[in-house]
Structures are given as structure tokens and as C-alpha cells.
N, C-alpha and C positions, 0 to 999 in steps of 0.2 A: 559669879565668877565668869569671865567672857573664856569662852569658847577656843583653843588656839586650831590655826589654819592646819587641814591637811593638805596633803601634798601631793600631790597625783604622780607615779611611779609610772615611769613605761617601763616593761617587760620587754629584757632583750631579747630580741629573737634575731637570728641566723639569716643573714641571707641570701635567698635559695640560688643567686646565682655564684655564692661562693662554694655550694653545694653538689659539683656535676659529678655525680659519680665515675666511679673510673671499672671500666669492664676489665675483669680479670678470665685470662684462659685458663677454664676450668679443666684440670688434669687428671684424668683418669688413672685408677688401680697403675701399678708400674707389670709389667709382662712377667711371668715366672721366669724368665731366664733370667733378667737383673737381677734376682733375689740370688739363682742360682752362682751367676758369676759373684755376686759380692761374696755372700759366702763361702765361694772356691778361691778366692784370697786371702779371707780373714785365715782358712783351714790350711793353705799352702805354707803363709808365711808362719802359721802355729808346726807343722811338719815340717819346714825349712830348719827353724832354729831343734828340734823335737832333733833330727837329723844331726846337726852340728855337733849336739852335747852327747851326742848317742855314739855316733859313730864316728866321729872325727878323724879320728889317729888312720881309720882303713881307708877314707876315701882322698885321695892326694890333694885335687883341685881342690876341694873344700877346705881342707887344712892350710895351703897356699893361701887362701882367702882372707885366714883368719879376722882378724873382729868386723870386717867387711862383711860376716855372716848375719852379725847383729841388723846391720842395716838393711841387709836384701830381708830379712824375715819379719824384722820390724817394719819396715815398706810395704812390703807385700799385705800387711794387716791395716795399715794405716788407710791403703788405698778402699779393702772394703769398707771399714771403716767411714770414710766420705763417701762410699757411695752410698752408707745408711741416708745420707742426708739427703736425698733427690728421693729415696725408695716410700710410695705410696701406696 
């Protein structure tokens, strides 16, 4: 029975000059105050609204506020919140 042909494969390979790497700035630790300050947002804007529901009726300006309190305390968190996202 004859033999059938093989076939020679070439192996794709990459080529290296589509390959330049790209230098990234490596970023160090983030300083303990960013941790600080993000934290002292995420805690404000939990003690802003903590505030509202607590003591409402006593403090005038805050009652004047009203559901405009939801926003400044939910902000206040949101902002630490994205600074989680920079914090290394």
C-alpha cells in the first residue's frame, strides 16, 4: 500500500518586532496618609448620616437639609471609596 505524503507544518511564531514591550511606572506602597484620609471619609460620611438619624430634630441646619443629608453622607463614602482604587 503506497505511502501518503506528509506535510510539513510551519510553527507559528510571533514576531518579535510586534513584541516591544511597553515600560510601565512601577508605583510604590501609597503613603499612610492616603489610607488615612480615605478612611476619614468613608468614617465622616458613616458619622454624617449616624448624625442625621440621631439627632435631627436638635440641630436646625441639618434638618433644613433634609434628604440632601443622604447625599452629603453617601458622598462623603463614595469618595473614600474610589480612593480604595489608586490605594497600594
Amino acid at each position: 500500500m503506497p505511502k501518503s505524503k506528509v506535510r510539513k507544518k510551519t510553527d507559528y511564531t510571533i514576531n518579535p518586532s510586534s513584541r516591544t514591550p511597553v515600560r510601565v511606572k512601577s508605583a510604590g506602597p501609597s503613603p499612610i496618609w492616603y489610607v488615612g484620609i480615605m478612611l476619614g471619609f468613608m468614617l465622616a460620611g458613616l458619622a454624617w448620616l449616624l448624625v442625621y438619624y440621631l439627632a435631627n430634630e436638635h440641630i436646625g441646619w441639618m434638618s433644613d437639609l433634609g434628604a440632601w443629608n443622604f447625599l452629603i453622607g453617601f458622598g462623603l463614602m463614595v469618595v473614600g471609596l474610589i480612593m480604595t482604587m489608586r490605594w497600594r
